[in-house]
C-alpha positions, 0 to 999 in steps of 0.5 A, spaced: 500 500 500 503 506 497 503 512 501 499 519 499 503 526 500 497 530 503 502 536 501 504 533 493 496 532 493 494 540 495 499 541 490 496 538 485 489 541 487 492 548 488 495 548 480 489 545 477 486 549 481 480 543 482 478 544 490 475 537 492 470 539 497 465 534 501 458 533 499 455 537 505 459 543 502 457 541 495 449 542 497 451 549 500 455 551 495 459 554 500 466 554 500 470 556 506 474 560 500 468 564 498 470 571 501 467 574 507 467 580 511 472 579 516 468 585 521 461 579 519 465 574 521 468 576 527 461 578 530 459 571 528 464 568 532 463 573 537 455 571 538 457 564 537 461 564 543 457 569 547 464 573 548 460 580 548 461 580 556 467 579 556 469 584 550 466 589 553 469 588 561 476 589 556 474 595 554 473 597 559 479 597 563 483 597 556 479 604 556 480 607 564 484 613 563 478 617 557 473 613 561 474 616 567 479 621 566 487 623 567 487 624 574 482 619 576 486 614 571 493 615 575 491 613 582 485 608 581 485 602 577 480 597 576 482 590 579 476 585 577 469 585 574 465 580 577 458 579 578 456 587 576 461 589 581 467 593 579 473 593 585 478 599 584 484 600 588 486 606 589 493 609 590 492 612 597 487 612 602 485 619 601 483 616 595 479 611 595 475 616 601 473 620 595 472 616 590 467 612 594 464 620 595 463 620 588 463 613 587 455 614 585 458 619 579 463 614 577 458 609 576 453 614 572 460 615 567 462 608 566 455 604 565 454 609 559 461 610 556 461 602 556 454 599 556 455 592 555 460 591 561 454 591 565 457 594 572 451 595 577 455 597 583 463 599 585 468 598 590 474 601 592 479 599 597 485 603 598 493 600 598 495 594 600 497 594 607 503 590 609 504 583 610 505 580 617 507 572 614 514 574 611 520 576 615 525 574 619 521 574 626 515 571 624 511 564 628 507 558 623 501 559 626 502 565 629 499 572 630 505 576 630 506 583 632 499 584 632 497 580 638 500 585 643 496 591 640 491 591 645 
């Protein structure tokens, strides 16, 4: 039984410019090389996959800075999107105090510059403060030198 070359077999297709197509695609008269709008088939795609949450949760935070703008942008940055709720960290505490007083504003702005992001409620934590499980002094199981603050 001799062997078929798949690639001296598209070759020959290619040259001849003969495409075996199945009997599927003969009753469609379809071909996969029919040309198509690459904007129709990327909606297709994304229908298809149901990715429009997702497109839109990316544009979001790829677009924070013209959303929310420049000042906001470099001292608050969203973290994560799940369920409705947005959580933003901010650079300070003096920050996320005041974000969370025009968080009610922010969340006007954010629902209508990015519509398909379905943000229902926002969060905003400030820094992350320091973590006492690392050092040279520190217990397995222990508090640390937080169990003698009061």
């Amino acid at each position: 039984m001799a062997k078929r070359d798949l690639a001296l077999d598209l070759f020959h297709s290619f040259r001849t410019r003969k495409l075996v197509r199945p009997k599927k695609m003969r009753e469609n008269q379809s071909t996969p090389t029919d040309p198509q709008l690459l904007a129709d088939l990327l909606t297709h795609l994304i229908e298809e996959r149901d990715w429009k949450s997702g497109i839109a949760e990316g544009t979001l935070f790829s677009t924070w800075a013209t959303i929310v703008g420049v000042e906001i942008s470099q001292h608050c940055t969203p973290i994560a999107l799940l369920d409705g709720l947005l959580t933003l960290r901010t650079s300070s505490t003096a920050w996320a105090t005041q974000l969370q007083l025009v968080s009610p504003d922010l969340l006007r702005s954010i629902q209508a510059s990015a519509p398909g992001a379905l943000v229902e409620a926002i969060a905003v934590i400030g820094p992350q403060g320091p973590s006492w499980k690392k050092g040279v002094r520190t217990i397995r199981g222990a508090r640390g030198p937080r169990d003698t603050y009061g």
